[in-house]
C-alpha positions as CSV (number, residue, x, y, z in Angstrom):
1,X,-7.3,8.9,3.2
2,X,-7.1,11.0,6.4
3,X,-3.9,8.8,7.1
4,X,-2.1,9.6,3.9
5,X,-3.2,13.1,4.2
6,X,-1.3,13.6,7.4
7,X,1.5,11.5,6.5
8,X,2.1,13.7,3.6
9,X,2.0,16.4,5.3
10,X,4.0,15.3,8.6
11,X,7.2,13.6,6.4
12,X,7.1,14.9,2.9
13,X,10.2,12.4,2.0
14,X,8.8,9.5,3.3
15,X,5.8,8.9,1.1
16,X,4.8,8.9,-2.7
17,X,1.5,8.8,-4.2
18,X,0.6,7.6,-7.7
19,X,-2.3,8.0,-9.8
20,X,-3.2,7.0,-13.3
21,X,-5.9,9.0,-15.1
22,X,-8.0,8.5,-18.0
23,X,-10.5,10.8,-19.7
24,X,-9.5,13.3,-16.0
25,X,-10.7,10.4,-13.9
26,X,-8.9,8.1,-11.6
27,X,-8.4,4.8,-12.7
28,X,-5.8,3.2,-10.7
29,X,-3.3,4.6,-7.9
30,X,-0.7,3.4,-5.1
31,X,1.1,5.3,-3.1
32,X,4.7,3.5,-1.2
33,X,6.5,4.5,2.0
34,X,10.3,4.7,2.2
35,X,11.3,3.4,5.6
36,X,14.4,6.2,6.4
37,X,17.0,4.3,7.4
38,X,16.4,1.6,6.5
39,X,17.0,0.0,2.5
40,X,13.3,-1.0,2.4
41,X,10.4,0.7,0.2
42,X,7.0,-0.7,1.1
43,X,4.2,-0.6,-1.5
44,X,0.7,-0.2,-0.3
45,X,-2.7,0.5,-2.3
46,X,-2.5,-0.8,-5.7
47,X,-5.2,-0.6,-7.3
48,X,-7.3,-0.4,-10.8
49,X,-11.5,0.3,-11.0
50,X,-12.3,-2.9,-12.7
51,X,-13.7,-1.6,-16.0
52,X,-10.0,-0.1,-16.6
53,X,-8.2,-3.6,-15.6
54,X,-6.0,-5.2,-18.4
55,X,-4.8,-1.9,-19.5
56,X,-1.4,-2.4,-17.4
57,X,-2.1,0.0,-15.0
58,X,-1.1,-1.9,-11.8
59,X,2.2,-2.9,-13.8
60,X,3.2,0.7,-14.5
61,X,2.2,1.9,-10.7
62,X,4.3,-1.1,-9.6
63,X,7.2,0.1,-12.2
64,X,7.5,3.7,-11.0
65,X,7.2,2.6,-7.6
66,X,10.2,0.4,-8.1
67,X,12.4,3.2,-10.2
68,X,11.3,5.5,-6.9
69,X,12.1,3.1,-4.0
70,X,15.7,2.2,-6.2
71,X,16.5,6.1,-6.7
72,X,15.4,6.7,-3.1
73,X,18.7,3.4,-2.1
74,X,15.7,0.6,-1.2
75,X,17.1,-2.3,-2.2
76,X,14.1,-3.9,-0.8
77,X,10.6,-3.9,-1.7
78,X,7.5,-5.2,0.2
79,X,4.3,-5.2,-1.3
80,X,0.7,-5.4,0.7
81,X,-1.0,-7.2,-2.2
82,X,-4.4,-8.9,-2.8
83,X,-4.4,-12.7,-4.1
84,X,-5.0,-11.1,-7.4
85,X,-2.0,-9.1,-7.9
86,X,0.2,-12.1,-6.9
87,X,0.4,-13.2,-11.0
88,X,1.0,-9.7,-11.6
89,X,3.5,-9.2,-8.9
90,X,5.2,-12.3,-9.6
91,X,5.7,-11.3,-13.5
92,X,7.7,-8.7,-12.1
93,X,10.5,-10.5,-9.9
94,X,8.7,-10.4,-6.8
95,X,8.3,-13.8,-4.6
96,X,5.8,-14.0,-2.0
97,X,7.5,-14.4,0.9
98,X,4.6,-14.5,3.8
99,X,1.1,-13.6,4.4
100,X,-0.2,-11.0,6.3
101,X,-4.0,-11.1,7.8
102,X,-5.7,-8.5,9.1
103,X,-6.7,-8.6,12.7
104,X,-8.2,-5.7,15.6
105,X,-7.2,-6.2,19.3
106,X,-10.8,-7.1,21.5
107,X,-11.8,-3.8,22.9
108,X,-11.8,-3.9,26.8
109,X,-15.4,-4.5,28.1
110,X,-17.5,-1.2,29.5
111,X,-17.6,-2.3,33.3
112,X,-19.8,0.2,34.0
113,X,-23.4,-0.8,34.5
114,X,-22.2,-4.4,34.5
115,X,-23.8,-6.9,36.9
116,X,-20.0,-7.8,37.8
117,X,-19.5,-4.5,39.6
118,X,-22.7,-4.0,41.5
C-alpha cells in the first residue's frame, strides 16, 4: 500500500486505481501502471473477496483497465495474474505468454561475530 501511495503521489499520470464497492465496502480493486514511453499498460492487483466472486467484478476491473491503458495509446497489456484469473483473462483476448515466479536475492551474511573473522 505504502508503494502505491508514493507512486501516486510521485507520477500522478503513471498510475490508476480501481475499486468496486458494494453496500460502501470494498469488494474488488486493481490498479495498472502506464509505462511513459513506452505502448505498454501493465495490470497489477486484481482482485475480488471471495464471498463477492462470480459477480463479474474482476471482468469489469479488467474492462476499464483496458478502455484506460487504450485511451492512455497502450497497445499492449501485461497482466500479473494468479492461476485463477487465467480462464478469466483468457475470455477476454489475453494469451499467457510466460510465467513469472517470485524470488528475493540471499541477504549477505553478518560477518560480524562470525568464527570466520576471529
Amino acid at each position: 500500500m505504502d508503494r502505491l501511495w508514493r507512486d501516486k503521489q510521485d507520477d500522478p499520470d503513471s498510475l490508476f486505481l480501481y475499486g468496486v464497492y458494494e453496500e460502501g465496502r470494498l469488494v474488488s480493486g486493481a490498479w495498472m501502471y502506464v509505462e511513459k514511453g513506452t505502448s505498454f499498460a501493465s495490470f497489477w492487483g486484481g482482485a475480488t473477496l471471495p464471498e463477492y466472486r462470480g459477480k463479474g467484478f474482476y471482468s469489469s476491473l479488467l474492462a476499464v483497465r483496458a478502455g484506460k491503458a487504450y485511451e492512455k495509446g497502450c497497445r499492449y497489456m501485461t497482466v500479473d495474474a494468479s492461476p485463477m484469473s487465467q480462464p478469466i483473462l483468457e475470455k477476454h483476448g489475453f494469451t499467457c505468454l510466460a510465467y513469472s515466479y517470485g524470488c528475493q536475492s540471499p541477504q549477505p551474511a553478518d560477518r560480524k561475530g562470525s568464527k570466520e573473522n576471529d
